[in-house]
N, C-alpha and C positions, 0 to 999 in steps of 0.2 A: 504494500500500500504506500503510492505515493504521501508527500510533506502536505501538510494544512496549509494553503498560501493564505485561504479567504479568512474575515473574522465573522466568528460564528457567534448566530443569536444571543443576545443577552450577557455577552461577554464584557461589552462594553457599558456597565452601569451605571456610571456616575457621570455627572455632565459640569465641563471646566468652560470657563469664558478664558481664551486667548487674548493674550494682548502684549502688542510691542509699546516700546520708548517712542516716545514722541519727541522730546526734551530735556531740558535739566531747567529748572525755574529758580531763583531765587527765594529761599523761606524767610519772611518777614520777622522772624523770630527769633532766629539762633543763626544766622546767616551761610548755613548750611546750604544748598543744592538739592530740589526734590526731583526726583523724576518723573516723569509726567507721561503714563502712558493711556492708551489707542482701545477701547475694545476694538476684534477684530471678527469676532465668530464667538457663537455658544458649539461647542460640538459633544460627541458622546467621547466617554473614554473608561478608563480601568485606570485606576488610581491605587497604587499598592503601596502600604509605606515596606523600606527593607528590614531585616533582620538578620542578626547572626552574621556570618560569613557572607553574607551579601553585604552587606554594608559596611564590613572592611574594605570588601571586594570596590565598592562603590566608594570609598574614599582615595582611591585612584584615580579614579573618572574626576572626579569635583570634590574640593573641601566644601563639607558640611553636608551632602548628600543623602537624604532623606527617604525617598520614594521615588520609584517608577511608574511612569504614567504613559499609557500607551491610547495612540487614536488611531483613526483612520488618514491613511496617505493625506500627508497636502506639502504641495512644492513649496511654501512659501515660509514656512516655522523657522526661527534660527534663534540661533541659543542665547541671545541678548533679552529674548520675549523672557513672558512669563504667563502662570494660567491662576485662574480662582477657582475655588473650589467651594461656593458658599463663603464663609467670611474668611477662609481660610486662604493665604496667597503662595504658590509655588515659583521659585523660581529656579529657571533653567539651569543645572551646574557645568553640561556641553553641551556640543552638535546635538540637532534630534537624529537620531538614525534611524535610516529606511533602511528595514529587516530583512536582509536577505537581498535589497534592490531589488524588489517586487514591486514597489507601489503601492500596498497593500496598507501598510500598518506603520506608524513612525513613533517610537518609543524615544522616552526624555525621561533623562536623570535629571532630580530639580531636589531645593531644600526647602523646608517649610521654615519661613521667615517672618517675625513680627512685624507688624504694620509699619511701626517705628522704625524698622530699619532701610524703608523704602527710601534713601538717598544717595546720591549719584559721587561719586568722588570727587 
């Protein structure tokens, strides 16, 4: 039996709003640099946080590397984005990788980060 390329039913349960950088803006308050991003898309996904020897494994990929989040192919993702998950915000620690370069599915290593730490260097 051939590899699974396609995603199958109900795989994908959890639904992230994508969104890239738009900016860096000045914060009126601490004169800090916020960044200022884009929603882009609501899409379906699989939201996994890691564990154990996956998330050693993942501290290779990205410092602070949290959870893998897999959606459906799209050409346009790149690791500067970031996704929400409800009030929860993920952001990218690399490239998204397309699995296998099928088209099919494009998985991202991201860290779950405080609100507060949404600022641009």
């Amino acid at each position: 039996m051939g590899k699974r390329y396609h995603i199958a039913a109900g795989e994908l349960r959890d639904e992230v709003e994508l969104q890239r950088p738009l900016k860096s803006s000045p914060n009126t308050s601490g004169g800090r640099h916020v960044r200022v991003y884009d929603p882009v898309a609501r899409v379906a996904a699989s939201v996994q946080p890691l564990a154990g020897r996956e998330l050693l494994m993942a501290g290779q990929v990205g410092a602070g590397t949290t959870h893998r989040v897999v959606i459906r192919y799209r050409p346009d993702v790149r690791s500067n984005w970031r996704m929400k998950l409800g009030d929860r915000v993920l952001e990218l620690t690399g490239p998204p990788i397309n699995v296998e370069n099928r088209n099919v599915r494009l998985e991202c290593m991201a860290a779950e980060i405080e609100p507060d730490q949404e600022t641009a260097p």
